[in-house]
C-alpha positions as CSV (number, residue, x, y, z in Angstrom):
1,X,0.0,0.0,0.0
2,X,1.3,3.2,-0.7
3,X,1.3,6.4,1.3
4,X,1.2,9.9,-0.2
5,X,3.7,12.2,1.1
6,X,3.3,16.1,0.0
7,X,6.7,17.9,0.3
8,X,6.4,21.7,1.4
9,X,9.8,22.4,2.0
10,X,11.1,25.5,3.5
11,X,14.6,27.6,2.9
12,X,16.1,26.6,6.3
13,X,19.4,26.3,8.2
14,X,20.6,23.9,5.4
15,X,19.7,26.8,2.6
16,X,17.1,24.1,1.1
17,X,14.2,25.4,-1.0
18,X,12.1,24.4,-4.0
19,X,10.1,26.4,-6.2
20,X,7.2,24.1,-6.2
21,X,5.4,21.8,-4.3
22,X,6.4,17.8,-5.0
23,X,3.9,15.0,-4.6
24,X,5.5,11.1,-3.9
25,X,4.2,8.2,-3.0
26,X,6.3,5.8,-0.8
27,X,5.2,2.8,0.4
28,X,3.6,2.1,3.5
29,X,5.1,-0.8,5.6
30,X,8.6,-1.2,3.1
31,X,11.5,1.2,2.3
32,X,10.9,4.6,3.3
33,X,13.3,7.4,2.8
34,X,14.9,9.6,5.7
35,X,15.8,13.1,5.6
36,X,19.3,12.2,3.4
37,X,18.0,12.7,0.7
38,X,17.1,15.8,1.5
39,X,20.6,17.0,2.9
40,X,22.5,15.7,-0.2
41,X,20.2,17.9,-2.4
42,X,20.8,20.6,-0.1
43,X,24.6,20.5,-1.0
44,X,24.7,19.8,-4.1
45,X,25.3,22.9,-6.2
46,X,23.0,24.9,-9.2
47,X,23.2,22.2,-12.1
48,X,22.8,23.5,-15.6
49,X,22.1,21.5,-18.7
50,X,23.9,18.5,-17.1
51,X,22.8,14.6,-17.1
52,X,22.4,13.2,-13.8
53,X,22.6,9.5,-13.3
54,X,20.9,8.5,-9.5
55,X,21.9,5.7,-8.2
56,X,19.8,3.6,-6.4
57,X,17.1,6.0,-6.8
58,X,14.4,3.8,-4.8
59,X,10.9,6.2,-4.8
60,X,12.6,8.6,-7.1
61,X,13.2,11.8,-4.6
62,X,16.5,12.6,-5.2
63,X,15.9,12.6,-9.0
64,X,12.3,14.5,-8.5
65,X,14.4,17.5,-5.6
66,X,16.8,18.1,-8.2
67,X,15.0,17.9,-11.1
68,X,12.7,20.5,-9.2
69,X,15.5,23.0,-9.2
70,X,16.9,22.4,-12.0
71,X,14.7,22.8,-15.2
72,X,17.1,22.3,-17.5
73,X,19.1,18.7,-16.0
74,X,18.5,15.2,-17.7
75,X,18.2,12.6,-15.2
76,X,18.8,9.0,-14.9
77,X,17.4,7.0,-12.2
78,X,18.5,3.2,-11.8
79,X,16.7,1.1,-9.2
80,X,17.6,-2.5,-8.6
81,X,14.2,-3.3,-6.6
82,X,11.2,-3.3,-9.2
83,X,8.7,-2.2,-6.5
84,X,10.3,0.7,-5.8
85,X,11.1,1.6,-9.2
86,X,7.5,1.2,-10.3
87,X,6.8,3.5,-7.3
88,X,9.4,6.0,-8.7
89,X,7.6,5.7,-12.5
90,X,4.3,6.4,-10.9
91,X,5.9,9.6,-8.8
92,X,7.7,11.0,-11.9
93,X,4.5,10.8,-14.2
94,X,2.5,12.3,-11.1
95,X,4.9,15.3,-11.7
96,X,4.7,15.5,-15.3
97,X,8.6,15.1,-15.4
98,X,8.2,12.2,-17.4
99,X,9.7,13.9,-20.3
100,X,13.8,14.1,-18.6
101,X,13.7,11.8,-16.0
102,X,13.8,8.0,-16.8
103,X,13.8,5.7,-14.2
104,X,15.8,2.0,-15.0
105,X,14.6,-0.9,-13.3
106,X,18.0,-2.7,-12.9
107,X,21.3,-3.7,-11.8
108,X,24.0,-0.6,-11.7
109,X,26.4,-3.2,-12.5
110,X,24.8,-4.0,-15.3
111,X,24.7,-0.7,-17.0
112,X,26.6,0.6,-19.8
113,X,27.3,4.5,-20.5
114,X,25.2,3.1,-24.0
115,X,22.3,2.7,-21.8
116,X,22.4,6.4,-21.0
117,X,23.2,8.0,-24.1
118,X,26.5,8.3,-23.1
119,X,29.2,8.7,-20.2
120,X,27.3,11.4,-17.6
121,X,28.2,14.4,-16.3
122,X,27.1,13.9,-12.5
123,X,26.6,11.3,-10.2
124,X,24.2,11.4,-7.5
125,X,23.5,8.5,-4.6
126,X,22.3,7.9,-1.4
127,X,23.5,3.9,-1.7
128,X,23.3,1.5,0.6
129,X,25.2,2.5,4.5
130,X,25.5,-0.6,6.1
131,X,28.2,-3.2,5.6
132,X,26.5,-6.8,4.5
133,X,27.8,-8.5,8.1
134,X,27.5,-5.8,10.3
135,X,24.2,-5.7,12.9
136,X,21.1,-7.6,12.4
137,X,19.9,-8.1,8.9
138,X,16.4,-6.3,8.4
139,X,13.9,-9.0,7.8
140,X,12.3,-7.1,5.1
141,X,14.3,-7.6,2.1
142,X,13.2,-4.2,0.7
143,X,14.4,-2.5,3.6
144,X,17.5,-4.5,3.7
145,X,18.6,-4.4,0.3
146,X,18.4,-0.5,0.6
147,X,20.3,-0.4,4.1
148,X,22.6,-3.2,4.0
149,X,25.5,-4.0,0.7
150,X,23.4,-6.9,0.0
151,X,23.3,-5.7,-3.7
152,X,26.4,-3.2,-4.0
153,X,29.0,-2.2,-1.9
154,X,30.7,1.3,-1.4
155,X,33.7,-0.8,-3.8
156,X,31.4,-1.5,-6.6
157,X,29.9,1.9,-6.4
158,X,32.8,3.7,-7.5
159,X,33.8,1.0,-9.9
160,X,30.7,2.6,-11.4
161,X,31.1,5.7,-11.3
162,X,34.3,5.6,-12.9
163,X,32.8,3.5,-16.0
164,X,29.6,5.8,-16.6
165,X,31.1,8.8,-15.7
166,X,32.4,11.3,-18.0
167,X,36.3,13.2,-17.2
168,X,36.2,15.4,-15.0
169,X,32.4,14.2,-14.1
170,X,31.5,14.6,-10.1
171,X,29.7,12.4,-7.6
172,X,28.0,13.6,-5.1
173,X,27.0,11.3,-2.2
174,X,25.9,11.6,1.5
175,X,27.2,8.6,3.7
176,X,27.7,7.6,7.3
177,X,30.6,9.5,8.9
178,X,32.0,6.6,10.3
179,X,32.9,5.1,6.6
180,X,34.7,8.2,5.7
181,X,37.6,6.1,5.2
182,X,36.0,3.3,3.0
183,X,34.9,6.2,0.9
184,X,38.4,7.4,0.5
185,X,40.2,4.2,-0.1
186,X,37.3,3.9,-2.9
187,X,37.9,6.9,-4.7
188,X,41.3,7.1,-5.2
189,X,41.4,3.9,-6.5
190,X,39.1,4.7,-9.1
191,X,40.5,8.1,-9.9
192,X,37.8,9.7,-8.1
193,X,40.0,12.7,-6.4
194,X,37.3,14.3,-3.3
195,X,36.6,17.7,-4.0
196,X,34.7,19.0,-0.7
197,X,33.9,16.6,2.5
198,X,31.3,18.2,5.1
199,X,30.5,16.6,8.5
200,X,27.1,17.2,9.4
201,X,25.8,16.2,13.0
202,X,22.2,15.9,14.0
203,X,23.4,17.1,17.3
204,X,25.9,19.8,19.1
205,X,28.3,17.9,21.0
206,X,27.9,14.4,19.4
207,X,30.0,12.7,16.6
208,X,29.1,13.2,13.2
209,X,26.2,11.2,11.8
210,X,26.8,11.6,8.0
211,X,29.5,13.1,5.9
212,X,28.8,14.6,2.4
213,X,31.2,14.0,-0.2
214,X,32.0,15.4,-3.7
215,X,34.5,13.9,-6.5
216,X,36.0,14.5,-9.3
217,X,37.0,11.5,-12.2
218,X,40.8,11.8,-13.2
219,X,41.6,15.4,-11.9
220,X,43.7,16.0,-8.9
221,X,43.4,18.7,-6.6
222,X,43.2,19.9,-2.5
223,X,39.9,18.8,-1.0
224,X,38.4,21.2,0.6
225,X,37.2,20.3,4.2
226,X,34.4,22.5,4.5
227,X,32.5,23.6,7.7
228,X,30.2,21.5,9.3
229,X,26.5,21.6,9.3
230,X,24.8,21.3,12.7
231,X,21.4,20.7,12.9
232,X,20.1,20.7,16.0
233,X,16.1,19.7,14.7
234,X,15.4,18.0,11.9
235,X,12.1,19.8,11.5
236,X,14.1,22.8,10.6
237,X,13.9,21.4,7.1
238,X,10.3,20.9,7.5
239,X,8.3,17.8,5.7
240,X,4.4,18.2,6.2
241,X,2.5,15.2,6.0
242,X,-1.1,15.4,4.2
């Protein structure tokens, strides 16, 4: 069963806004998305004219946010699950943005820069977090495949990137803080060189919770370690429910 979800989101603290109001679906009892989603698009910069390739694109939010403010982009969305990719179909026609975003139902692994007219300018992703034997397993295999690298791992994610993704193409990805370093190893041996890495806590005074991170295919340079961002109540970014 699915469960509407109207977005009315707010410029806030993390300097998030949209010009228009987005209606998704998500399902009920299965996957759901969190809030980052929502934080990645908050960081990623004005895109112009660019194809964006999502991966793991699940309900389609990510590709829908950005899409919202950026008229002009080309997305991609590639969804392993076929529930949730139908769910993402059914969002992106329910936005009339059925005319530059296309959702794939498939393996990642699978695709070919062929199946996306061509090597892309920007990668997007909120992939799976959790390692495939760390903590308990979610029964749900919807929620697990999502969660845990059941279905791809932060190595095969940049392996990837750096086969669909144009020189001097970006990724841009928001991650748990704690794999910072698996993130890092990942990258360089891809030719991914990080461009900006921002710590962002839900809490003063705690650890960080998530770290955003930027690339760049085959171009070398100083990563920028940028402030963090502190948020101290989610609901800052508000989400209304209908």
């Amino acid at each position: 069963m699915l469960k509407p979800l109207d977005l009315k989101l707010q410029k806030s603290t993390t300097d998030f806004s949209l010009s228009k109001n987005l209606k998704i679906d998500q399902e009920k009892n299965g996957y759901r998305f969190s809030m980052d989603p929502f934080l990645l698009c908050s960081e990623i910069p004005c895109l112009k004219k660019k194809t964006i390739l999502d991966i793991g694109c699940g309900s389609g939010v990510i590709s829908l946010v950005l899409k919202s403010k950026n008229p002009h982009i080309k997305v991609y969305g590639v969804e392993i699950q076929k529930e949730l990719a139908d769910i993402a179909v059914k969002n992106v026609l329910k936005n009339s943005m059925e005319h530059d975003i296309t959702i794939i139902c498939n393996d990642i692994k699978n695709i070919n820069p062929t199946d996306l007219n061509g090597k892309i300018d920007i990668i997007v992703s909120n992939p799976p977090y959790k390692k495939q034997k760390s903590g308990r397993i979610c029964p749900d295999r919807q929620k697990a495949i999502a969660k845990h690298e059941i279905m791809l791992n932060i190595e095969d994610f940049f392996i990837c990137c750096k086969r669909l993704l144009q020189n001097s193409g970006k990724v841009y990805l928001i991650f748990p803080a704690e794999r910072i370093s698996d993130i890092l190893i990942n990258m360089e041996k891809n030719n991914i060189k990080p461009a900006l890495i921002k710590f962002i806590y839900t809490k003063k005074k705690q650890n960080a919770k998530l770290v955003f991170v930027s690339g760049i295919k085959n171009r070398s340079q100083q990563p920028l370690i940028a402030p963090p961002l502190i948020i101290d109540q989610l609901g800052k970014t508000r989400i209304n429910k209908s």
